[in-house]
CHARMM-style PDB file with segment names, atoms N, HN, CA, C and O in Angstrom:
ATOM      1  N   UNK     1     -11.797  51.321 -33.195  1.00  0.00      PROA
ATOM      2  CA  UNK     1     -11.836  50.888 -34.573  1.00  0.00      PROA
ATOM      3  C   UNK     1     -13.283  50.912 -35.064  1.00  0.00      PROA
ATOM      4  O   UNK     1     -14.088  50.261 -34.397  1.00  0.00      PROA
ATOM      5  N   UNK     2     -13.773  51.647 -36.258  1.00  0.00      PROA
ATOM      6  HN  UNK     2     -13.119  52.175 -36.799  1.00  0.00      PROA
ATOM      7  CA  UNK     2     -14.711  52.066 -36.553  1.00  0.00      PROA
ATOM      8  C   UNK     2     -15.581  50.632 -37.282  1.00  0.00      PROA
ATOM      9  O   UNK     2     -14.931  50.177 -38.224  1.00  0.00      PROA
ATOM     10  N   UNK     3     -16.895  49.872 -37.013  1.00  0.00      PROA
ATOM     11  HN  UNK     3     -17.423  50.242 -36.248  1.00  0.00      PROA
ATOM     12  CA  UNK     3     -16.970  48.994 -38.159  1.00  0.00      PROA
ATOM     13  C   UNK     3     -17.619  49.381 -39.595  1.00  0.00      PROA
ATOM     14  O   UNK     3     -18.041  50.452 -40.030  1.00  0.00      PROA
ATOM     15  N   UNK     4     -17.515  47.826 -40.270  1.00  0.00      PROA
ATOM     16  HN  UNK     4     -17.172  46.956 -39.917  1.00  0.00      PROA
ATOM     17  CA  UNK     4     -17.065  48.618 -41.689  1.00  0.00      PROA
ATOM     18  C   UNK     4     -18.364  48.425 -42.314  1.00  0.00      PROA
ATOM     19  O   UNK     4     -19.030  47.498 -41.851  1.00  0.00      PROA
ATOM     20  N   UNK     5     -18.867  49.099 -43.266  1.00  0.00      PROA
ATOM     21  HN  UNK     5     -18.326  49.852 -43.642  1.00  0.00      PROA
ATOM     22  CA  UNK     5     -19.842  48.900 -43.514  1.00  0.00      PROA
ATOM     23  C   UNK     5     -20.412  48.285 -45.044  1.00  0.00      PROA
ATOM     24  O   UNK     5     -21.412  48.606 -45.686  1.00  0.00      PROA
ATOM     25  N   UNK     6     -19.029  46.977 -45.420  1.00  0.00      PROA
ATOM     26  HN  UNK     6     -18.216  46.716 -44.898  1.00  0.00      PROA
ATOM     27  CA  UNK     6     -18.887  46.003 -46.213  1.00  0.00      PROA
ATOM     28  C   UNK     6     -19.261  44.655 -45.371  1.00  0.00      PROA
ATOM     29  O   UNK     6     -19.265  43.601 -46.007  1.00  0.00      PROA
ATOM     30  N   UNK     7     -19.566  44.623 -44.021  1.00  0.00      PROA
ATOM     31  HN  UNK     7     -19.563  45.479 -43.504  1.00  0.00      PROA
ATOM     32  CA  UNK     7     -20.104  43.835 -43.145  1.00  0.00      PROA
ATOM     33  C   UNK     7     -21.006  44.037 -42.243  1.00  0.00      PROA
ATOM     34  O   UNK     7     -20.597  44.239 -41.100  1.00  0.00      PROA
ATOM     35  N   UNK     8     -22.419  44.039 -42.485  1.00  0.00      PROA
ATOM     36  HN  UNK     8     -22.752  43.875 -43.414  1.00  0.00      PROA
ATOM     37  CA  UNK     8     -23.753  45.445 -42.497  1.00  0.00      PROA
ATOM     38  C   UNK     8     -24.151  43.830 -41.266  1.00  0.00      PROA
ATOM     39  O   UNK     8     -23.913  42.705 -41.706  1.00  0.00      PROA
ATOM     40  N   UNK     9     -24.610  43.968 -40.129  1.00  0.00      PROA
ATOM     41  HN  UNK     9     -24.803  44.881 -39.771  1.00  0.00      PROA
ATOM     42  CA  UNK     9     -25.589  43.242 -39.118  1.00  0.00      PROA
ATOM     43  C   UNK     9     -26.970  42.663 -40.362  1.00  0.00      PROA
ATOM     44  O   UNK     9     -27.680  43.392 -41.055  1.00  0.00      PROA
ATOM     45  N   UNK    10     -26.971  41.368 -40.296  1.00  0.00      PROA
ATOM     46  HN  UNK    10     -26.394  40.776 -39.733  1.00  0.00      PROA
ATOM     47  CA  UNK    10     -28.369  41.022 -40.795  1.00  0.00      PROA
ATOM     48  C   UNK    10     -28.847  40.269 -39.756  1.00  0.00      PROA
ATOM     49  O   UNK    10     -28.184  39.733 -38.868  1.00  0.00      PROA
ATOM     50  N   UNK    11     -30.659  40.248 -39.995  1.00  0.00      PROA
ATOM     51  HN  UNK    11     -31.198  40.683 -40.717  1.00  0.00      PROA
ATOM     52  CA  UNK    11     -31.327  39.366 -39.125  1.00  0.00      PROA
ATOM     53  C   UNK    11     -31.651  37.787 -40.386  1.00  0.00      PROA
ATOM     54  O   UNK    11     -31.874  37.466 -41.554  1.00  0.00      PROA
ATOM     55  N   UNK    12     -31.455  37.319 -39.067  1.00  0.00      PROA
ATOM     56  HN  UNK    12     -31.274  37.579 -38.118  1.00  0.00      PROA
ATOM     57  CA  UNK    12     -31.960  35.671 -39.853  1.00  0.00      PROA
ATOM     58  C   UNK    12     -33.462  35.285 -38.832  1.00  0.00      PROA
ATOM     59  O   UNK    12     -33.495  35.139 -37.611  1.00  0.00      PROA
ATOM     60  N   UNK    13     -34.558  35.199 -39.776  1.00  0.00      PROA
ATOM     61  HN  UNK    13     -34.531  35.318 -40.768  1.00  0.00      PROA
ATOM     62  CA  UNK    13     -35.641  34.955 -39.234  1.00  0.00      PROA
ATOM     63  C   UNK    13     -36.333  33.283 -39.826  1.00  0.00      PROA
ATOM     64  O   UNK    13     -36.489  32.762 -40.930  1.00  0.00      PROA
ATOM     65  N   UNK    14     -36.508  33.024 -38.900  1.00  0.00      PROA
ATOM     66  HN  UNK    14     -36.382  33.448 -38.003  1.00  0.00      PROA
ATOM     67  CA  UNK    14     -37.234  31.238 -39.342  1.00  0.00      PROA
ATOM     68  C   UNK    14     -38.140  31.254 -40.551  1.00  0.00      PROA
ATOM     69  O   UNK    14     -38.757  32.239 -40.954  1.00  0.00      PROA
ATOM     70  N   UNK    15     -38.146  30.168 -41.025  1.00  0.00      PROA
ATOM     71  HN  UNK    15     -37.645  29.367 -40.697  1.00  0.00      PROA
ATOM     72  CA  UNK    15     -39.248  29.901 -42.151  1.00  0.00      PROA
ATOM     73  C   UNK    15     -40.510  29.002 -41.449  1.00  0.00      PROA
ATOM     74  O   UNK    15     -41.577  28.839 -42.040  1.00  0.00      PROA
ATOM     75  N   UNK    16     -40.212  28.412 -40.023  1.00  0.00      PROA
ATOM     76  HN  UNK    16     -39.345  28.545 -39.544  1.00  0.00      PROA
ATOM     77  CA  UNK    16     -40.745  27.705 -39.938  1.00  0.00      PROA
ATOM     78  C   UNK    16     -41.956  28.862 -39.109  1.00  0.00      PROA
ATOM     79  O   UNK    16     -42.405  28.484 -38.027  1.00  0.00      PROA
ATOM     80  N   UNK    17     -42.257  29.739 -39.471  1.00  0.00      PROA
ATOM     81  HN  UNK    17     -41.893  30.045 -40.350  1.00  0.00      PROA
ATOM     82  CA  UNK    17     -43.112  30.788 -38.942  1.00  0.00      PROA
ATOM     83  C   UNK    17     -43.537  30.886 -37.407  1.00  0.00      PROA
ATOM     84  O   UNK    17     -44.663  31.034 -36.932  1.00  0.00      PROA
ATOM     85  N   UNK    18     -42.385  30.768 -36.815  1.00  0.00      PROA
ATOM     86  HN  UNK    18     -41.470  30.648 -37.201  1.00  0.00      PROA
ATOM     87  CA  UNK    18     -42.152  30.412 -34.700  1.00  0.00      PROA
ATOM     88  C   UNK    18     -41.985  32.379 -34.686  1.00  0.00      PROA
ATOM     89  O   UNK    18     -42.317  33.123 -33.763  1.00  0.00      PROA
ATOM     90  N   UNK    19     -41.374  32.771 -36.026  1.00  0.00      PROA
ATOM     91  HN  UNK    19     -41.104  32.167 -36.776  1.00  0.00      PROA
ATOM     92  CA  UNK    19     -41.025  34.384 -35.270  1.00  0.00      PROA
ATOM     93  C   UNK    19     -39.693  34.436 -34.920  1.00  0.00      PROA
ATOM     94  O   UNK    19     -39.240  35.570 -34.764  1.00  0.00      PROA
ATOM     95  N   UNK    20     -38.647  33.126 -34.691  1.00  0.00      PROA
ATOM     96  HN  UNK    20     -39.015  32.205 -34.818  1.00  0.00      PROA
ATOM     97  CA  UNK    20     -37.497  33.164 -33.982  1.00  0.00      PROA
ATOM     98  C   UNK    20     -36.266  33.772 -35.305  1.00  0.00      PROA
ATOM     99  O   UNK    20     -36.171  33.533 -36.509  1.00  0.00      PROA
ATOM    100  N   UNK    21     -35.270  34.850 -34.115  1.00  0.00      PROA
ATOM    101  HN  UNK    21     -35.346  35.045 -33.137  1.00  0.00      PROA
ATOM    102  CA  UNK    21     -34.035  35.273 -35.334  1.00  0.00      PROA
ATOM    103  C   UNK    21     -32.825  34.828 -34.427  1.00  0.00      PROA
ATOM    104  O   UNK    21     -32.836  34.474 -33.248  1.00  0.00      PROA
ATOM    105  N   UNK    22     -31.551  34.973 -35.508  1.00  0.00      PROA
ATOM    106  HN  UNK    22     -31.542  35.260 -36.466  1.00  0.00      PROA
ATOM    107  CA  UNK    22     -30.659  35.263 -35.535  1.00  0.00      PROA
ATOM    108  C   UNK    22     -29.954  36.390 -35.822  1.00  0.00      PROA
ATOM    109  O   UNK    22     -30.143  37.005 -36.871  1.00  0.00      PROA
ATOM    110  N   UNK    23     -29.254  36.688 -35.099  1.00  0.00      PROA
ATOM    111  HN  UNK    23     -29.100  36.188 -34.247  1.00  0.00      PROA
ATOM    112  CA  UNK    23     -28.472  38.095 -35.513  1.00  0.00      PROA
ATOM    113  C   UNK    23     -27.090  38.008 -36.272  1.00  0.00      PROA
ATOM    114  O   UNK    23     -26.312  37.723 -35.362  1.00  0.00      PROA
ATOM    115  N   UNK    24     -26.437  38.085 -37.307  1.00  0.00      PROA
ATOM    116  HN  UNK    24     -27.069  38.316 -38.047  1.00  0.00      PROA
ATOM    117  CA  UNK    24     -24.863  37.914 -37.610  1.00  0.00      PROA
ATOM    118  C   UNK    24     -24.784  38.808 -38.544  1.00  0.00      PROA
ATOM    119  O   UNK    24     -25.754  39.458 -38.934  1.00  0.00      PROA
ATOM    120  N   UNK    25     -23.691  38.911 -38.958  1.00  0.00      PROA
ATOM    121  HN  UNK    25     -22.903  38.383 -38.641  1.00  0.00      PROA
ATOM    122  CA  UNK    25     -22.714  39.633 -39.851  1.00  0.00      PROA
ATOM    123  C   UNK    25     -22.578  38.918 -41.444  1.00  0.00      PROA
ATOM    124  O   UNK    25     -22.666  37.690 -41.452  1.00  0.00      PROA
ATOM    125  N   UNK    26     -22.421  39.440 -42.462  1.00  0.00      PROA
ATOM    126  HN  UNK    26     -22.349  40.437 -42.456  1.00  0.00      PROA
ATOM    127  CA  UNK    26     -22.183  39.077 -43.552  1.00  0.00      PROA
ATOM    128  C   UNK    26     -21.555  39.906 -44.603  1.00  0.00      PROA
ATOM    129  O   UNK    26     -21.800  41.085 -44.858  1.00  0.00      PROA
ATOM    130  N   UNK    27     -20.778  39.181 -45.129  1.00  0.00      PROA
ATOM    131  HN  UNK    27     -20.578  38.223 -44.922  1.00  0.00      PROA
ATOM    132  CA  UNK    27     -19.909  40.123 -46.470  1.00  0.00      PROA
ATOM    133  C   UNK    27     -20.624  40.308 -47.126  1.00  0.00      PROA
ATOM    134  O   UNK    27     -21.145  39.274 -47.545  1.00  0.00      PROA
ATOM    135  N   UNK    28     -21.216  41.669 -47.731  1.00  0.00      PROA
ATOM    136  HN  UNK    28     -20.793  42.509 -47.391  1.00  0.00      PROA
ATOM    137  CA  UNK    28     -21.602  41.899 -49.015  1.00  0.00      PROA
ATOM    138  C   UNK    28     -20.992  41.611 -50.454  1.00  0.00      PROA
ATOM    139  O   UNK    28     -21.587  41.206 -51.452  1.00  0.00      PROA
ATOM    140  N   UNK    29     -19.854  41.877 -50.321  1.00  0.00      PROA
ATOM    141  HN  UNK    29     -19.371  42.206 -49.510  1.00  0.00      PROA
ATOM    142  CA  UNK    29     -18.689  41.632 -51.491  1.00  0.00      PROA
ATOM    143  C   UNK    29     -18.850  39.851 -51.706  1.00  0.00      PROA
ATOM    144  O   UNK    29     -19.059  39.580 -52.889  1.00  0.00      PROA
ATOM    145  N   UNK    30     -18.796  38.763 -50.892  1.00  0.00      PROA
ATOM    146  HN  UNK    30     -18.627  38.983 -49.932  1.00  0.00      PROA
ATOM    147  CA  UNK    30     -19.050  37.437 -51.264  1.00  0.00      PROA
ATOM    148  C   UNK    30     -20.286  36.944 -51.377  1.00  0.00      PROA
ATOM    149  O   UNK    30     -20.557  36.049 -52.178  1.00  0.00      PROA
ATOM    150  N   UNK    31     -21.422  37.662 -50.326  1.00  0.00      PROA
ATOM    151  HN  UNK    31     -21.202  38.389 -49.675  1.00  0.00      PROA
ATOM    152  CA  UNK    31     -22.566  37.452 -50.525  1.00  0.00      PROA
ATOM    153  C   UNK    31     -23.588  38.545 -50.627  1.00  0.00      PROA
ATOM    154  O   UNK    31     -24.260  39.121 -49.771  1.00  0.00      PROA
ATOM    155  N   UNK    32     -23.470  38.702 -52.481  1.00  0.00      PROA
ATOM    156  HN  UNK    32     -22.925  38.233 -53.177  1.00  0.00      PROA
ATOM    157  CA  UNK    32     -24.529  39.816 -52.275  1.00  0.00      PROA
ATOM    158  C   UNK    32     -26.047  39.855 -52.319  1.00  0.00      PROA
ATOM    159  O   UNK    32     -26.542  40.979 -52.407  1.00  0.00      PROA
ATOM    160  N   UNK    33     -26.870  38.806 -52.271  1.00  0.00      PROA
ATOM    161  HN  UNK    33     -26.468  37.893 -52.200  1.00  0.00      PROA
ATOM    162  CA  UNK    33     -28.186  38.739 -52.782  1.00  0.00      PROA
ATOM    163  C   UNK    33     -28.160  37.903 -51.124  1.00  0.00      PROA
ATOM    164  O   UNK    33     -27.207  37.861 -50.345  1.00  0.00      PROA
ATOM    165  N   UNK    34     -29.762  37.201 -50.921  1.00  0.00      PROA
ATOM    166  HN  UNK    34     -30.536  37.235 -51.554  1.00  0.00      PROA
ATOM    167  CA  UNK    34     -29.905  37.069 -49.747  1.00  0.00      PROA
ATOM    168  C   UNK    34     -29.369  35.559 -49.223  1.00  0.00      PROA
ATOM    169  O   UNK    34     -29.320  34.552 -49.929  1.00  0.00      PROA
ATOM    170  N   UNK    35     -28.905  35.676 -47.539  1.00  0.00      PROA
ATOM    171  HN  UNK    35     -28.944  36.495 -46.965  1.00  0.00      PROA
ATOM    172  CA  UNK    35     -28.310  34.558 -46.981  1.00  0.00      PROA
ATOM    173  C   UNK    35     -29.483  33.765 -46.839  1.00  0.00      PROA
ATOM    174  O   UNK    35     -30.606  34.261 -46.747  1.00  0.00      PROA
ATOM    175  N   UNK    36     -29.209  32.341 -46.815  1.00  0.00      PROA
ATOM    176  HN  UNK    36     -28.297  31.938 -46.890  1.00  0.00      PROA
ATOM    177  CA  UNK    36     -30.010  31.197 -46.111  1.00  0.00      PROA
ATOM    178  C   UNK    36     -29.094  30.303 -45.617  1.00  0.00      PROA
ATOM    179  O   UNK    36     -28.226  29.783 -46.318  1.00  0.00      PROA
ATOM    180  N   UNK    37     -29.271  30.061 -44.235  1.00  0.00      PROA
ATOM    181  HN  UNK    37     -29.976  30.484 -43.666  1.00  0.00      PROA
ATOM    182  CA  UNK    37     -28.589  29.453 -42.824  1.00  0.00      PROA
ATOM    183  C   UNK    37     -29.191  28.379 -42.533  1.00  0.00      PROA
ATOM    184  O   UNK    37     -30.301  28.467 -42.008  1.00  0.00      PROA
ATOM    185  N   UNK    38     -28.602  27.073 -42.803  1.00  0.00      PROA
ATOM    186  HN  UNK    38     -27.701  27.002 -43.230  1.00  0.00      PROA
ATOM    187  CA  UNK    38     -29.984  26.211 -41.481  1.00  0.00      PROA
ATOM    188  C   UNK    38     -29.148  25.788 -40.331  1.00  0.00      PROA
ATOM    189  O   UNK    38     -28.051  25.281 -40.098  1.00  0.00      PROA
ATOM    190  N   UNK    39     -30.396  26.326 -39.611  1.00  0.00      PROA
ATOM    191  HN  UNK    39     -31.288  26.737 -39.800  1.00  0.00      PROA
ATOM    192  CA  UNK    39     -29.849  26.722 -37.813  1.00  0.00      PROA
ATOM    193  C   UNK    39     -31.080  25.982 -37.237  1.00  0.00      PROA
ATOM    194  O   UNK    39     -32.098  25.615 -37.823  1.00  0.00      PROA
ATOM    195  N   UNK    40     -30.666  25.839 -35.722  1.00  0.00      PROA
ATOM    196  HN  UNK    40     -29.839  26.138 -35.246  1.00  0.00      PROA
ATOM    197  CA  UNK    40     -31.712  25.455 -34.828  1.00  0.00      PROA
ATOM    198  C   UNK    40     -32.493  26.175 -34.721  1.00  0.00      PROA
ATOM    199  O   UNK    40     -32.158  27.303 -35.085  1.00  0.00      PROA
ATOM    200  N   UNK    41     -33.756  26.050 -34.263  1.00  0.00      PROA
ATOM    201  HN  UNK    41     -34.028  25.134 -33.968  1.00  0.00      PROA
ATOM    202  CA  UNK    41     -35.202  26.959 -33.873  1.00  0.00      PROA
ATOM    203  C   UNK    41     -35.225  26.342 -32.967  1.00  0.00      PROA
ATOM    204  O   UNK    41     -34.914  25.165 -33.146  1.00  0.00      PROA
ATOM    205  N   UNK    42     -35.631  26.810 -31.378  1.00  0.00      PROA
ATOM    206  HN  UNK    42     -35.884  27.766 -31.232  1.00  0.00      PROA
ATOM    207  CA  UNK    42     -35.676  26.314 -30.537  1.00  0.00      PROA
ATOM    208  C   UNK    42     -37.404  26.011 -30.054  1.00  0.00      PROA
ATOM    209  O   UNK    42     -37.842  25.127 -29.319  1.00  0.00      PROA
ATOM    210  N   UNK    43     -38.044  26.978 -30.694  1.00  0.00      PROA
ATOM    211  HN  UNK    43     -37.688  27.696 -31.291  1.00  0.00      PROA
ATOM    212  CA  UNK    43     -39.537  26.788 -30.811  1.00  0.00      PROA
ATOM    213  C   UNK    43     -40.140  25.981 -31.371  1.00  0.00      PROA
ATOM    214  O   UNK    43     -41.061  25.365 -30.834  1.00  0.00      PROA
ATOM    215  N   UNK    44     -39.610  25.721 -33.068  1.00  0.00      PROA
ATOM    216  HN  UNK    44     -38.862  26.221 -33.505  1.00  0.00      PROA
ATOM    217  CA  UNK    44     -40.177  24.577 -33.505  1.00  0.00      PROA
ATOM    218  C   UNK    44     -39.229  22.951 -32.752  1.00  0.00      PROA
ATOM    219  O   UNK    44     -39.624  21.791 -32.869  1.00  0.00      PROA
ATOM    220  N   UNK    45     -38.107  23.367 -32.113  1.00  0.00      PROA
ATOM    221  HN  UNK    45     -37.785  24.310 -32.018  1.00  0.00      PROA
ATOM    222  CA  UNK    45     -37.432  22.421 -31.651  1.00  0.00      PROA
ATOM    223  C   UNK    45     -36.320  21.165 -32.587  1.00  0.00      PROA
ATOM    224  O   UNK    45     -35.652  20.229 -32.149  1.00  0.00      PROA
ATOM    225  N   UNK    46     -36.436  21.465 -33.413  1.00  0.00      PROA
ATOM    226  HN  UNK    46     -36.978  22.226 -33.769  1.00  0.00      PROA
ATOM    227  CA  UNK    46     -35.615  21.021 -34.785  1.00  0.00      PROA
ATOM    228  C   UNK    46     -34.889  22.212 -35.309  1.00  0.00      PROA
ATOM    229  O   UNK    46     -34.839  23.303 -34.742  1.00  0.00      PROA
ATOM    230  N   UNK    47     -34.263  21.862 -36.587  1.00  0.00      PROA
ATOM    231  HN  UNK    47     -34.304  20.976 -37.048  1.00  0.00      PROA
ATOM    232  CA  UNK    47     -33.246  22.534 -37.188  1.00  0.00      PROA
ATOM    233  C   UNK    47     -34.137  22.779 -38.629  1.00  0.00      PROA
ATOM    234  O   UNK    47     -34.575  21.834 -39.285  1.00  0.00      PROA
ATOM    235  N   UNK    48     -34.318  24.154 -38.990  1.00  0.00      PROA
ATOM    236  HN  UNK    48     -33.961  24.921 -38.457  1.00  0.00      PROA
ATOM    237  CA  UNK    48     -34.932  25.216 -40.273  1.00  0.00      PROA
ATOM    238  C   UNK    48     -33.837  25.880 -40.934  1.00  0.00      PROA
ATOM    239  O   UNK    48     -32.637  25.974 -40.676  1.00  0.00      PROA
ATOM    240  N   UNK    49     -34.622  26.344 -41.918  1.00  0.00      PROA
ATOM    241  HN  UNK    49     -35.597  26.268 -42.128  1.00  0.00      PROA
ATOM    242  CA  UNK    49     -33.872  27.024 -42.956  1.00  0.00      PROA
ATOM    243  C   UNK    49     -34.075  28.741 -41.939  1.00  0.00      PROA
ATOM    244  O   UNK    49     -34.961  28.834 -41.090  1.00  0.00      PROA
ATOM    245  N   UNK    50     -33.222  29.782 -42.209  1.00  0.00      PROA
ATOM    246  HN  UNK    50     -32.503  29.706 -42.899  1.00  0.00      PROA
ATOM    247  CA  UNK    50     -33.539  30.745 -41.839  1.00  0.00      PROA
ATOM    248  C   UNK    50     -32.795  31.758 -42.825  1.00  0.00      PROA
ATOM    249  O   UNK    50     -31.668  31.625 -43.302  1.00  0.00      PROA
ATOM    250  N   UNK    51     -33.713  32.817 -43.016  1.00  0.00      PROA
ATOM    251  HN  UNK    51     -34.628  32.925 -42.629  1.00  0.00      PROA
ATOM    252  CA  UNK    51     -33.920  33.082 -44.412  1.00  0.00      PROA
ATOM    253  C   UNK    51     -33.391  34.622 -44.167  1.00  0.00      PROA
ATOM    254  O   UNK    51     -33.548  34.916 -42.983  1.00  0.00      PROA
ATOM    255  N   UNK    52     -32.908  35.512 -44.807  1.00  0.00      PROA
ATOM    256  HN  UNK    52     -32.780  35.273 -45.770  1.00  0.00      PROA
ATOM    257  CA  UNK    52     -32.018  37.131 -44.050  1.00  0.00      PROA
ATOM    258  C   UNK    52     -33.636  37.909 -44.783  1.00  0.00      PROA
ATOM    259  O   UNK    52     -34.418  37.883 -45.734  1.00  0.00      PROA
ATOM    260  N   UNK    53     -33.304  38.574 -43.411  1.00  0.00      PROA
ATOM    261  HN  UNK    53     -32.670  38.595 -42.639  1.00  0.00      PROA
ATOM    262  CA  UNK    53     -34.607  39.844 -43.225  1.00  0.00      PROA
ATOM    263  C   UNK    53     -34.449  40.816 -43.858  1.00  0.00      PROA
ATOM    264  O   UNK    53     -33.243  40.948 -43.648  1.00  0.00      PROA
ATOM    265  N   UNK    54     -34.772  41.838 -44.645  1.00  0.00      PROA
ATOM    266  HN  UNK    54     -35.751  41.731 -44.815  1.00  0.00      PROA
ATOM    267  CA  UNK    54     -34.440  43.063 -44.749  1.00  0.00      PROA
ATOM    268  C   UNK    54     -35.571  44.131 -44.367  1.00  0.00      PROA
ATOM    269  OT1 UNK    54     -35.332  45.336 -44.440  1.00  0.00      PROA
TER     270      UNK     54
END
């Protein structure tokens, strides 16, 4: 099964400037302008905003 490319791989990179990402998936069709996630950073050791890379 071929994937689709209405659900394109984005990176989620910290704000808290550690360098640390996330990798996931996202709908373009529900979200078309950029994601913001708050996820753990394990570098800064708390929980950040993480902001989609392009």
């Amino acid at each position: 099964m071929a994937r689709n490319e209405s659900r394109p791989l984005i990176k989620l990179r910290s704000t808290a400037g550690t360098g640390y990402t996330y990798v996931t998936r996202k709908n373009r069709r529900n979200n078309p302008d950029r994601l913001t996630l708050r996820k753990f950073d394990p570098v800064a050791r708390r929980h950040v905003d993480f902001r989609e890379e392009r």
